[in-house]
mmCIF file of the N, C-alpha and C atoms, coordinates in Angstrom:
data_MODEL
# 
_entry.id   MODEL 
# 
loop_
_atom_site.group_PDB 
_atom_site.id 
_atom_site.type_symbol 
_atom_site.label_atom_id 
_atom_site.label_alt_id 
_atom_site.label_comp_id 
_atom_site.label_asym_id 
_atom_site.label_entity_id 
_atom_site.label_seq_id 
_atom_site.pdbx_PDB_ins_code 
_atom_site.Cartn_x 
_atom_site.Cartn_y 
_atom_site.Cartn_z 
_atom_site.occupancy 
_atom_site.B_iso_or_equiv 
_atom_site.pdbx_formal_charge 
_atom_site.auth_seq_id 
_atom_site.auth_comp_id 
_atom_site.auth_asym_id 
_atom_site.auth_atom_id 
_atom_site.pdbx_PDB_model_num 
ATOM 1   N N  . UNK A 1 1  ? 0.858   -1.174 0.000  1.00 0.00 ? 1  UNK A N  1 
ATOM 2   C CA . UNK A 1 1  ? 0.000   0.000  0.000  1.00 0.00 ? 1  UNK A CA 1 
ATOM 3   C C  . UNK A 1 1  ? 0.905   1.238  0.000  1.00 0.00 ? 1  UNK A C  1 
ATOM 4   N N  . UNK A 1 2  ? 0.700   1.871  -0.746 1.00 0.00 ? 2  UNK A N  1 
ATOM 5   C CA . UNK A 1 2  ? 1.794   3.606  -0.942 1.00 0.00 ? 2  UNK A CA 1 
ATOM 6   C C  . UNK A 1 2  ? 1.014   4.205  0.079  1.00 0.00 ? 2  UNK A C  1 
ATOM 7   N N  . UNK A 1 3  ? 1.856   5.561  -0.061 1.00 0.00 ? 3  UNK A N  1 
ATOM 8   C CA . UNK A 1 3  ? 1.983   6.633  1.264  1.00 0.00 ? 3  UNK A CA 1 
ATOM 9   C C  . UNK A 1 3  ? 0.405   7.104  1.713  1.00 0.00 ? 3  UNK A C  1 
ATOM 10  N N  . UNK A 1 4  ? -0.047  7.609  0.332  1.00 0.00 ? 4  UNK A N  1 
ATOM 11  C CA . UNK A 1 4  ? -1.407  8.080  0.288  1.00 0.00 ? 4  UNK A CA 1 
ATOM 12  C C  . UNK A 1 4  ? -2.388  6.785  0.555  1.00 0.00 ? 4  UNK A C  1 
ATOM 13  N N  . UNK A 1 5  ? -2.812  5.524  0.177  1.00 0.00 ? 5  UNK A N  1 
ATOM 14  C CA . UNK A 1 5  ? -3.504  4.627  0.172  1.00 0.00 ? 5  UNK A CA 1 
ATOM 15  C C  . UNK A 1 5  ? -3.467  4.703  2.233  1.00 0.00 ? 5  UNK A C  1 
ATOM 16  N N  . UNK A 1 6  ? -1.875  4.830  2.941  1.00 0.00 ? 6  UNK A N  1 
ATOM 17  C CA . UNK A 1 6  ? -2.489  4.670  4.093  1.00 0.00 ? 6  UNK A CA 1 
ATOM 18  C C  . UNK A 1 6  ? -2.699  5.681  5.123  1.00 0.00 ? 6  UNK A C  1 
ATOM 19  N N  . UNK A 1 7  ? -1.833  6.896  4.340  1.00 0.00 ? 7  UNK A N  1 
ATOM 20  C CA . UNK A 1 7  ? -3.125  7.913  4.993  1.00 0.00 ? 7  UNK A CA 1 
ATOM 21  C C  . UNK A 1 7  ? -4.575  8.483  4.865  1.00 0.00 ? 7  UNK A C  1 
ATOM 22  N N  . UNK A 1 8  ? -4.804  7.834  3.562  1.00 0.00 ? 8  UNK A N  1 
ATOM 23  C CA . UNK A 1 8  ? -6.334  7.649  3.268  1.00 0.00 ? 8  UNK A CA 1 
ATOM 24  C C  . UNK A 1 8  ? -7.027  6.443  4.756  1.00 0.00 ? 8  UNK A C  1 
ATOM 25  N N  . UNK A 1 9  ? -6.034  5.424  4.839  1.00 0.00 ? 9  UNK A N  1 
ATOM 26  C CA . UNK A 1 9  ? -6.622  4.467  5.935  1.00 0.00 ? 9  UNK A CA 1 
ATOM 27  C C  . UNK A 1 9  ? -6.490  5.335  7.566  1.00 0.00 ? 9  UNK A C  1 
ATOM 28  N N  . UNK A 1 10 ? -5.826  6.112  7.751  1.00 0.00 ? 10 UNK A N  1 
ATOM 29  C CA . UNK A 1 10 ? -5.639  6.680  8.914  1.00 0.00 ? 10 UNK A CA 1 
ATOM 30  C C  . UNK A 1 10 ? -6.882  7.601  9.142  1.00 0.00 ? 10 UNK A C  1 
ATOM 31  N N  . UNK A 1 11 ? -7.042  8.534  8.389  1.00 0.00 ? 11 UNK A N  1 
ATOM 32  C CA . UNK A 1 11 ? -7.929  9.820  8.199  1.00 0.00 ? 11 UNK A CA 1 
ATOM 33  C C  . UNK A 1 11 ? -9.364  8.541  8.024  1.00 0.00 ? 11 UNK A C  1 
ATOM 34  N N  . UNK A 1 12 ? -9.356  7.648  7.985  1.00 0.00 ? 12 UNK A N  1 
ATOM 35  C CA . UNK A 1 12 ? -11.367 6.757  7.851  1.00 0.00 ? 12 UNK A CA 1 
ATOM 36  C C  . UNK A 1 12 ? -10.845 6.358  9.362  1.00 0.00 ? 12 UNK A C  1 
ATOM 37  N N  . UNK A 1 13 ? -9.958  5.921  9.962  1.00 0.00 ? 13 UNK A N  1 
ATOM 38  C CA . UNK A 1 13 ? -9.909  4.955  11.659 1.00 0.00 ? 13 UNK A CA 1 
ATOM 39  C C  . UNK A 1 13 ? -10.033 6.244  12.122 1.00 0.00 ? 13 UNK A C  1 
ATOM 40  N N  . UNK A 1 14 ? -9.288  7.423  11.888 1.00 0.00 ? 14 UNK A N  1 
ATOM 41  C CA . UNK A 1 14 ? -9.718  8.701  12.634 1.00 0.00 ? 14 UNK A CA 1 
ATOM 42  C C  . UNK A 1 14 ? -11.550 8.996  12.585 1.00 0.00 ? 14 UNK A C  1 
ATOM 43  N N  . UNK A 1 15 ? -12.156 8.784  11.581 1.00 0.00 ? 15 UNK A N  1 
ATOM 44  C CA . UNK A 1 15 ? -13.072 9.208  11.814 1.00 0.00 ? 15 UNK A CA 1 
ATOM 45  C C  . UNK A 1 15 ? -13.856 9.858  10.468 1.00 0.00 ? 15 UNK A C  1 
ATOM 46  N N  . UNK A 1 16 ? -12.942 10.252 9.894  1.00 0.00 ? 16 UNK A N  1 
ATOM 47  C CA . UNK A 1 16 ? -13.185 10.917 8.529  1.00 0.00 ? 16 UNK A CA 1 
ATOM 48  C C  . UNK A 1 16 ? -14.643 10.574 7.561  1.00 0.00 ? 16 UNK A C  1 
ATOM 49  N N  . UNK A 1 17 ? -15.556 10.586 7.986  1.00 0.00 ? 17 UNK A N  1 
ATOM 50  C CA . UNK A 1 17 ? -16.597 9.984  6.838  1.00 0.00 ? 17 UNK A CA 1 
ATOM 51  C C  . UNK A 1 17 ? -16.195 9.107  5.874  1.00 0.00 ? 17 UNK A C  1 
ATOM 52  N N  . UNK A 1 18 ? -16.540 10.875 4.950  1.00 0.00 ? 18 UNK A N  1 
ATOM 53  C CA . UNK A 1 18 ? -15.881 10.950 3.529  1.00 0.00 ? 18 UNK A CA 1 
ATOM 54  C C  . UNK A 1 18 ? -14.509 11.459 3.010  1.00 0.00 ? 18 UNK A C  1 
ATOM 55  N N  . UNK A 1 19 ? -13.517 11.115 2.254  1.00 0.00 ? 19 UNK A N  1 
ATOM 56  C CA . UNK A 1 19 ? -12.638 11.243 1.954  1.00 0.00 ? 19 UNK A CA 1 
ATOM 57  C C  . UNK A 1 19 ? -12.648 11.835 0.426  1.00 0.00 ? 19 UNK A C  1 
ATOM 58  N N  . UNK A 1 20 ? -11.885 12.845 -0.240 1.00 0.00 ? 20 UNK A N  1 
ATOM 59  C CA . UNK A 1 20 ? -11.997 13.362 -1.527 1.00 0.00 ? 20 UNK A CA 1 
ATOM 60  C C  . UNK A 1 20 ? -11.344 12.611 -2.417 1.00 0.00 ? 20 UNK A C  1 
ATOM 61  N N  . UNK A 1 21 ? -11.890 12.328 -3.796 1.00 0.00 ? 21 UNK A N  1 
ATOM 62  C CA . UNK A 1 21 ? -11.628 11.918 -5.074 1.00 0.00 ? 21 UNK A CA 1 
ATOM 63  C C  . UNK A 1 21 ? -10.437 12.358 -5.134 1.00 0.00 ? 21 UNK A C  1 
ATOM 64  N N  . UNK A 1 22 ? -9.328  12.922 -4.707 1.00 0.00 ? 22 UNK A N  1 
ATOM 65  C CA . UNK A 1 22 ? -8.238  13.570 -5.287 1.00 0.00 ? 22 UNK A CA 1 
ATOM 66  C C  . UNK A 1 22 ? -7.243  13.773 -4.028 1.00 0.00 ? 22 UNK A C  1 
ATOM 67  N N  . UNK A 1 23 ? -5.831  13.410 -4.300 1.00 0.00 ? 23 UNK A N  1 
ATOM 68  C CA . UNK A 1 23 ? -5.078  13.241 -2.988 1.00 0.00 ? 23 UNK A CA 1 
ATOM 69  C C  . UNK A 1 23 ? -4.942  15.463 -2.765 1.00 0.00 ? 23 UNK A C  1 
ATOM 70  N N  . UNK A 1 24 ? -5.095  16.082 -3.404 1.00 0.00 ? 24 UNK A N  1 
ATOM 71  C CA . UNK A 1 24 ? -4.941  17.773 -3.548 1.00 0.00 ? 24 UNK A CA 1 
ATOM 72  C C  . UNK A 1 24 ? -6.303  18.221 -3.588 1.00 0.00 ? 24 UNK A C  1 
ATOM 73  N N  . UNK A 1 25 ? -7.272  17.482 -2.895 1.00 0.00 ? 25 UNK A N  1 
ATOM 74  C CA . UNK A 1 25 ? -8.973  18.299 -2.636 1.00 0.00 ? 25 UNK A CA 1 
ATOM 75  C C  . UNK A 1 25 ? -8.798  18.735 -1.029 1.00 0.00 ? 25 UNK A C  1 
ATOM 76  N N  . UNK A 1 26 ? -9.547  19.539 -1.213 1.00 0.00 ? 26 UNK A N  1 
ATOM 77  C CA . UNK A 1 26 ? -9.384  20.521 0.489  1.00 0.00 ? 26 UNK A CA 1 
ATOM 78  C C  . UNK A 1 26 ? -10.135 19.286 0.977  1.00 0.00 ? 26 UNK A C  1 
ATOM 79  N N  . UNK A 1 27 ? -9.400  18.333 2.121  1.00 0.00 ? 27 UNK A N  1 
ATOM 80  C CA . UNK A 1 27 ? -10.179 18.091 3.799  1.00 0.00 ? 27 UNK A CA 1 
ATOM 81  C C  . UNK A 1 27 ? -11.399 18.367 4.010  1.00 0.00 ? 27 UNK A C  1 
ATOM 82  N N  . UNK A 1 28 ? -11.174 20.020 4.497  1.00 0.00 ? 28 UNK A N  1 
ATOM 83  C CA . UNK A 1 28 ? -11.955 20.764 5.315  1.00 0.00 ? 28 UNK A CA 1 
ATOM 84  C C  . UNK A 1 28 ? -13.416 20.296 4.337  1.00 0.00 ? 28 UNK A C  1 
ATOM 85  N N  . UNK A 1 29 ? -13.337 20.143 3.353  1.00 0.00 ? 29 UNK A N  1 
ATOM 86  C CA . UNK A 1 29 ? -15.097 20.261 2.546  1.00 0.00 ? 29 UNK A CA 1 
ATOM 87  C C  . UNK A 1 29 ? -15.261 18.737 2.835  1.00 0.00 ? 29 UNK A C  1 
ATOM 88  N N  . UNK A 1 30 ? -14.554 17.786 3.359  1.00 0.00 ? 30 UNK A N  1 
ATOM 89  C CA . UNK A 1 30 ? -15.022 17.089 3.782  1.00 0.00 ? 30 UNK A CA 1 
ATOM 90  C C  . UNK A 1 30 ? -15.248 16.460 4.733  1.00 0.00 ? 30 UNK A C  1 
ATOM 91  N N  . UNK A 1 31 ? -15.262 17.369 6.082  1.00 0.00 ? 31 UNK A N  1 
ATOM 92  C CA . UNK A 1 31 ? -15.517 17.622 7.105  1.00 0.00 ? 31 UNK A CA 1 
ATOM 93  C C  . UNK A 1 31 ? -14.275 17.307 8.274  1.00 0.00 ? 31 UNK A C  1 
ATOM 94  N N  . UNK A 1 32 ? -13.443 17.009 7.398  1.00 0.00 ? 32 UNK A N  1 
ATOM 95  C CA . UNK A 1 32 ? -11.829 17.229 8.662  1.00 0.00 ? 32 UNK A CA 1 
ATOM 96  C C  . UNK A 1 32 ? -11.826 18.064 9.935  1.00 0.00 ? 32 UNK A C  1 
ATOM 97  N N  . UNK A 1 33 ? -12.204 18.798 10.689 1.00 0.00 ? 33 UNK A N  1 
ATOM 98  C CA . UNK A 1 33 ? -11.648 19.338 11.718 1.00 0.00 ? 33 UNK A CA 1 
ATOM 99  C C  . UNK A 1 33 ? -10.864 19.480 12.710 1.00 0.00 ? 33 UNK A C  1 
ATOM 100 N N  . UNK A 1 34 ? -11.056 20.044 13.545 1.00 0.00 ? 34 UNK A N  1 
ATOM 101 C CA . UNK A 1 34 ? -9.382  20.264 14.497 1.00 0.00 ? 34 UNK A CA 1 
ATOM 102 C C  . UNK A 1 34 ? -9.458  19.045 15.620 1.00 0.00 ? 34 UNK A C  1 
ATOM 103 N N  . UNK A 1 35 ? -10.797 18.357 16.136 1.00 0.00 ? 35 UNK A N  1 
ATOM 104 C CA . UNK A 1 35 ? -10.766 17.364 16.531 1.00 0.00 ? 35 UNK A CA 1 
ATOM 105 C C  . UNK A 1 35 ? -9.884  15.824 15.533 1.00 0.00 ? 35 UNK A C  1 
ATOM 106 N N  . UNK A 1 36 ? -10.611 16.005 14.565 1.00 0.00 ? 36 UNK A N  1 
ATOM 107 C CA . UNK A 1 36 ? -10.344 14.677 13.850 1.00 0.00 ? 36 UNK A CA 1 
ATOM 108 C C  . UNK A 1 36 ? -8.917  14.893 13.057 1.00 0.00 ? 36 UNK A C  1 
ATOM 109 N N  . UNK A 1 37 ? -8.181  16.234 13.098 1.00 0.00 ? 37 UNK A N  1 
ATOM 110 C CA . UNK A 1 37 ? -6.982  16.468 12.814 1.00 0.00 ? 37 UNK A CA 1 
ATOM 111 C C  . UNK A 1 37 ? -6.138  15.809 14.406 1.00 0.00 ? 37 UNK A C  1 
ATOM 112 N N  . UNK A 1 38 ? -6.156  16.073 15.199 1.00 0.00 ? 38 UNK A N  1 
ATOM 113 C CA . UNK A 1 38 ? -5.794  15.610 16.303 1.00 0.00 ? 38 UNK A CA 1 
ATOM 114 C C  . UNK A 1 38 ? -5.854  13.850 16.465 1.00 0.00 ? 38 UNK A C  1 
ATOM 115 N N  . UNK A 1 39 ? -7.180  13.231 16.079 1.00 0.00 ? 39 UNK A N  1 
ATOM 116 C CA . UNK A 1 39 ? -6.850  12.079 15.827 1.00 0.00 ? 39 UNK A CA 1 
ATOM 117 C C  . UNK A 1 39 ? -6.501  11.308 14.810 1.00 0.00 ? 39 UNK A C  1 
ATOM 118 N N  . UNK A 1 40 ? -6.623  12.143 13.384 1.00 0.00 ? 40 UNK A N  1 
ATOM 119 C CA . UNK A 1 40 ? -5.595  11.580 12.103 1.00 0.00 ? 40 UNK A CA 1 
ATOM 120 C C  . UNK A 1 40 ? -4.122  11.569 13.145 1.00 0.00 ? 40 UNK A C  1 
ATOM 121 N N  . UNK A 1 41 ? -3.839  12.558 13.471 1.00 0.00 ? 41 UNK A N  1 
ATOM 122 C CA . UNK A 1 41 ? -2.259  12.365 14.084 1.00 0.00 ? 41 UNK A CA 1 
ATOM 123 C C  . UNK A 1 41 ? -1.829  11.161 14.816 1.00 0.00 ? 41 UNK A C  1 
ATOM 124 N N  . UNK A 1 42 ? -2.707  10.718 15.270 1.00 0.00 ? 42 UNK A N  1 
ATOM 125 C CA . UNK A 1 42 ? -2.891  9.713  16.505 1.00 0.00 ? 42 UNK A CA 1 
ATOM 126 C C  . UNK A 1 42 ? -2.300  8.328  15.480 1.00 0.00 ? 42 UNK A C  1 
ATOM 127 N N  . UNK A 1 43 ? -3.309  8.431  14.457 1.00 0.00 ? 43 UNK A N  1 
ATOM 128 C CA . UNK A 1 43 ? -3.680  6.877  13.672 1.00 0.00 ? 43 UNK A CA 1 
ATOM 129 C C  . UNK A 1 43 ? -2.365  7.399  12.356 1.00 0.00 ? 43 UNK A C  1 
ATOM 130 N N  . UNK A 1 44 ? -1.904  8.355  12.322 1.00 0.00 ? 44 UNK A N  1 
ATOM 131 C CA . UNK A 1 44 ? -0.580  8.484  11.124 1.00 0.00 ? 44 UNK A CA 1 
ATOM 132 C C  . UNK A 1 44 ? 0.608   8.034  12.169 1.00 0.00 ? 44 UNK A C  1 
ATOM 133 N N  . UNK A 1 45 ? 0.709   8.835  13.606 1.00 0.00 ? 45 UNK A N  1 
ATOM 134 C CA . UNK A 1 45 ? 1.874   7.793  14.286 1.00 0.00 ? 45 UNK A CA 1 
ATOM 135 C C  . UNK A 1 45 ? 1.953   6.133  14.617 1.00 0.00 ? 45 UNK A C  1 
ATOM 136 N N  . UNK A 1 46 ? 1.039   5.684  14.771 1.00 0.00 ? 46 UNK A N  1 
ATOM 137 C CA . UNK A 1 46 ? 0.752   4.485  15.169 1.00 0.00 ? 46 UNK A CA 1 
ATOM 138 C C  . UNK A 1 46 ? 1.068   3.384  13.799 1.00 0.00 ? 46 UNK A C  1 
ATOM 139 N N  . UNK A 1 47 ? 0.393   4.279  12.306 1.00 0.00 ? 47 UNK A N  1 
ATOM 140 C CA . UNK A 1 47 ? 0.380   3.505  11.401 1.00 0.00 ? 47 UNK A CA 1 
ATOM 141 C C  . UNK A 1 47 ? 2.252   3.525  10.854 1.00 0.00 ? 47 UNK A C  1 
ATOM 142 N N  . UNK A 1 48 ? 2.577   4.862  10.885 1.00 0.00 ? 48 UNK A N  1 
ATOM 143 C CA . UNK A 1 48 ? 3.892   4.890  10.568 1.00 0.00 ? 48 UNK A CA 1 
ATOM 144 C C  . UNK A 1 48 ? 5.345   5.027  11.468 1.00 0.00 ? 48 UNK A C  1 
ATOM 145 N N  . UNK A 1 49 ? 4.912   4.194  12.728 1.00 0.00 ? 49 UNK A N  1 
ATOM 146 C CA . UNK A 1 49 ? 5.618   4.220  13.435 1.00 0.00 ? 49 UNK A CA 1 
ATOM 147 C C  . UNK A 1 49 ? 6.444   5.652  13.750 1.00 0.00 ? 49 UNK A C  1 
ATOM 148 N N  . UNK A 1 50 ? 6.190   6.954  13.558 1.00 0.00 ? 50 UNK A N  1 
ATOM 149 C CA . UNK A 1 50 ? 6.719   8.009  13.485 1.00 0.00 ? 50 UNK A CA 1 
ATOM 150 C C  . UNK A 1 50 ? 5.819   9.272  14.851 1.00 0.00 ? 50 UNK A C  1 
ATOM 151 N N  . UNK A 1 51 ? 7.233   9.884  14.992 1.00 0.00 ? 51 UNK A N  1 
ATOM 152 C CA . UNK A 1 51 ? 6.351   10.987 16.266 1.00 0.00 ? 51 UNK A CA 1 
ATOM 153 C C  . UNK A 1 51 ? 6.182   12.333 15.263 1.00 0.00 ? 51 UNK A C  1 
ATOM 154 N N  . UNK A 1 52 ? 5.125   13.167 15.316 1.00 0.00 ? 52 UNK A N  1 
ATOM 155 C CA . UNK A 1 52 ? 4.897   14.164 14.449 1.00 0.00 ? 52 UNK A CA 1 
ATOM 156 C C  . UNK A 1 52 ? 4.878   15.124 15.415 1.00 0.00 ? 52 UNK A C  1 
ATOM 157 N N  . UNK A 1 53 ? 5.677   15.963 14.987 1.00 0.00 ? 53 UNK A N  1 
ATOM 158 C CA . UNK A 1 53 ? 5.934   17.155 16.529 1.00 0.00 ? 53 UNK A CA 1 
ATOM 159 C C  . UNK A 1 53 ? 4.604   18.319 16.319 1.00 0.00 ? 53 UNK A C  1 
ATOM 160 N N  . UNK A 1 54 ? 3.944   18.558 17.324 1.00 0.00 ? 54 UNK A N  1 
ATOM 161 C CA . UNK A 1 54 ? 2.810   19.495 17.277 1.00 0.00 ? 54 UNK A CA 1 
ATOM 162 C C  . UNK A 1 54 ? 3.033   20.601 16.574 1.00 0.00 ? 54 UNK A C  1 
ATOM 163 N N  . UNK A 1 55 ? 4.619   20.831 16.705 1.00 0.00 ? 55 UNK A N  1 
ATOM 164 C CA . UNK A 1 55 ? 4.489   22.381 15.750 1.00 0.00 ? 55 UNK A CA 1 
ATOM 165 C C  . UNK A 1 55 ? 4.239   22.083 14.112 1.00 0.00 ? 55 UNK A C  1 
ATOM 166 N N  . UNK A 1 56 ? 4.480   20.769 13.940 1.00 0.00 ? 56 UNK A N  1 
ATOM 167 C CA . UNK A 1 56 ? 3.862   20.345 12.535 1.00 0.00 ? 56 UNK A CA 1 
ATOM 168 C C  . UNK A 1 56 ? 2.750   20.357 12.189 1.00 0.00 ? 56 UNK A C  1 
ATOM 169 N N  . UNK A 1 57 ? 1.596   20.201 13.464 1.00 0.00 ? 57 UNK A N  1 
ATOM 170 C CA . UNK A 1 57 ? 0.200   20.363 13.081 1.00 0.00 ? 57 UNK A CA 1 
ATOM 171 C C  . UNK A 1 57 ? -0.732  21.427 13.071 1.00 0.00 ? 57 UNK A C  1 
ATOM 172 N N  . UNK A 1 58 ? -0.115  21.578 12.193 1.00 0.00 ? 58 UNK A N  1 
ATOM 173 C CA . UNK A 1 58 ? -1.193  23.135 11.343 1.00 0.00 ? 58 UNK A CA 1 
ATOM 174 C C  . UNK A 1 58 ? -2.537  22.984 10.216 1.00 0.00 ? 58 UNK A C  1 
ATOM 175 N N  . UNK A 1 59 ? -3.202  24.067 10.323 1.00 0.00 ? 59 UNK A N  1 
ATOM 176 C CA . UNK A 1 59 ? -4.396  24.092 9.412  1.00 0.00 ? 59 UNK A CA 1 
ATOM 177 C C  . UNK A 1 59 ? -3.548  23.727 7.517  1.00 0.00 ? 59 UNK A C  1 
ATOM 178 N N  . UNK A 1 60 ? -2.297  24.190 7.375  1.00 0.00 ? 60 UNK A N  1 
ATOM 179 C CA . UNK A 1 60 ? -1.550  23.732 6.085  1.00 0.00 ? 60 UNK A CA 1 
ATOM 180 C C  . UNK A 1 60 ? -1.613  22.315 6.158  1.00 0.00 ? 60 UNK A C  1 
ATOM 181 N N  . UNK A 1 61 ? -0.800  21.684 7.013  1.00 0.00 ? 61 UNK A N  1 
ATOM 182 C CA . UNK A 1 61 ? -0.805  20.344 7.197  1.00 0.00 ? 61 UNK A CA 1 
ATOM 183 C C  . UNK A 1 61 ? -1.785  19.500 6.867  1.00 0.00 ? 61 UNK A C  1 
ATOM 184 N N  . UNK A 1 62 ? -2.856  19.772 7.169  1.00 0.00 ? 62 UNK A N  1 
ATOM 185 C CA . UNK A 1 62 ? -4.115  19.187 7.023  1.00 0.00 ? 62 UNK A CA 1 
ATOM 186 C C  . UNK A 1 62 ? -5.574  19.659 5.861  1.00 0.00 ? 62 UNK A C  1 
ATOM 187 N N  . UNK A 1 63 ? -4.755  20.751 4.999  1.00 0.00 ? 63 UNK A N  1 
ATOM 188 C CA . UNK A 1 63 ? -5.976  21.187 3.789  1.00 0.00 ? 63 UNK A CA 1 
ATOM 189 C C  . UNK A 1 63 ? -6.125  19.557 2.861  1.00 0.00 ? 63 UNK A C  1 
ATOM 190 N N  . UNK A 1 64 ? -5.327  19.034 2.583  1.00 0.00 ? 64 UNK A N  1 
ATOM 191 C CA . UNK A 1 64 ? -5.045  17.939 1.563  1.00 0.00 ? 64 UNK A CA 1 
ATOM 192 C C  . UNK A 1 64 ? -4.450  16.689 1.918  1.00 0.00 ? 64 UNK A C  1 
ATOM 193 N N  . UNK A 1 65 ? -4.586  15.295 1.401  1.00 0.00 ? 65 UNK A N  1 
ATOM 194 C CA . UNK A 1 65 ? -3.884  14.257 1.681  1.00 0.00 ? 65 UNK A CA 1 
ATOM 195 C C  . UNK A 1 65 ? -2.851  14.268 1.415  1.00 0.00 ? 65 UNK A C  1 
ATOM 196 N N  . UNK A 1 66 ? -2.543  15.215 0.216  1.00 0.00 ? 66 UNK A N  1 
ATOM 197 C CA . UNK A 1 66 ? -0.792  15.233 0.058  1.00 0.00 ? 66 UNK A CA 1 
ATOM 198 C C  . UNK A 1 66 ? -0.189  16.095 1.224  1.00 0.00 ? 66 UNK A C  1 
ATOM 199 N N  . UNK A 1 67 ? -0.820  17.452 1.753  1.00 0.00 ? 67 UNK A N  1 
ATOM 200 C CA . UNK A 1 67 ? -0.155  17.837 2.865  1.00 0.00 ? 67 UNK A CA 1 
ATOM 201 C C  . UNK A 1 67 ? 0.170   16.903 4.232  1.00 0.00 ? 67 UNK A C  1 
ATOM 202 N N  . UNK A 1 68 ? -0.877  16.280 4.619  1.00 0.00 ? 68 UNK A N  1 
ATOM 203 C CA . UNK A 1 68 ? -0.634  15.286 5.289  1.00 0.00 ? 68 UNK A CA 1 
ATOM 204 C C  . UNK A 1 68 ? 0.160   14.701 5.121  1.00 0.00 ? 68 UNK A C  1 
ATOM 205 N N  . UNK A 1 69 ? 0.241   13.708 3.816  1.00 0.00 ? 69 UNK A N  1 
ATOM 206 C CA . UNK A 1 69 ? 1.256   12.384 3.861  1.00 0.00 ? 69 UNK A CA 1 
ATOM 207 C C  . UNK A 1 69 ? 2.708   13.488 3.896  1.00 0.00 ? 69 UNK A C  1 
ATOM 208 N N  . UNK A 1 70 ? 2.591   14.364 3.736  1.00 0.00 ? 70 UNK A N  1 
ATOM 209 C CA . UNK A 1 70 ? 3.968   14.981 3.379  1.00 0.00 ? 70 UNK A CA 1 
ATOM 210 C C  . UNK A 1 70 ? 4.821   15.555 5.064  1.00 0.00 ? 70 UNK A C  1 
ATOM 211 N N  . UNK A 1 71 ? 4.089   15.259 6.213  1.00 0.00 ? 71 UNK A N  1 
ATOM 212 C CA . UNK A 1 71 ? 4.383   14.948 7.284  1.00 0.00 ? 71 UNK A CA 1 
ATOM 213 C C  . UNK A 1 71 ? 5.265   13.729 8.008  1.00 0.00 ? 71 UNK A C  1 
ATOM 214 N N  . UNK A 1 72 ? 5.160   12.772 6.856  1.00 0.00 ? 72 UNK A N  1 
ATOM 215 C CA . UNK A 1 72 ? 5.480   11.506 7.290  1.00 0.00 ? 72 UNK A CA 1 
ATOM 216 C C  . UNK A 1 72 ? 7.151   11.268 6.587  1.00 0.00 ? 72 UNK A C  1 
ATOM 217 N N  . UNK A 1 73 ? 7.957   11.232 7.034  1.00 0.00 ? 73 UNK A N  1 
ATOM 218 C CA . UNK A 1 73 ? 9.697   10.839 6.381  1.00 0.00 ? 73 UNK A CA 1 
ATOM 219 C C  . UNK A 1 73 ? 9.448   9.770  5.209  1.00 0.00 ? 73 UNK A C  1 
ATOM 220 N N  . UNK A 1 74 ? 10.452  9.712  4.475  1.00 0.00 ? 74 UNK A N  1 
ATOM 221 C CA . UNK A 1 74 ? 10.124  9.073  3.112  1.00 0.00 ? 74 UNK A CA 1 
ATOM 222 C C  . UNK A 1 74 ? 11.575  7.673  4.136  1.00 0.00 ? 74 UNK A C  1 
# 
């Protein structure tokens, strides 16, 4: 599974409903918020064994799945 396929899986165990047709569609229109940004973080460390430092979690961070996955070390 690539980068995006499992932060697509993180952002649905977080909670996420619906998820957008496009890894570069705004989140927010699909109902992301600052709660369920808090627990995408939860389910992206756990899934990628990685600590994401809070000053990383910003409203940027979280417009898009590519901003997201782009949190995670290659």
């Amino acid at each position: 599974m690539d980068k995006s396929a499992r932060v697509r899986a993180c952002l649905k165990r977080a909670g996420v409903a619906r998820l957008p047709p496009g890894d570069a569609d705004d989140l927010g229109a699909y109902g992301l918020d600052s709660l369920l940004s808090v627990l995408t973080v939860i389910e992206l460390q756990k899934e990628f064994e990685v600590t994401i430092p809070a000053s990383a979690v910003t409203d940027k961070a979280f417009d898009s799945i590519n901003h997201v996955a782009s949190l995670i070390p290659d």
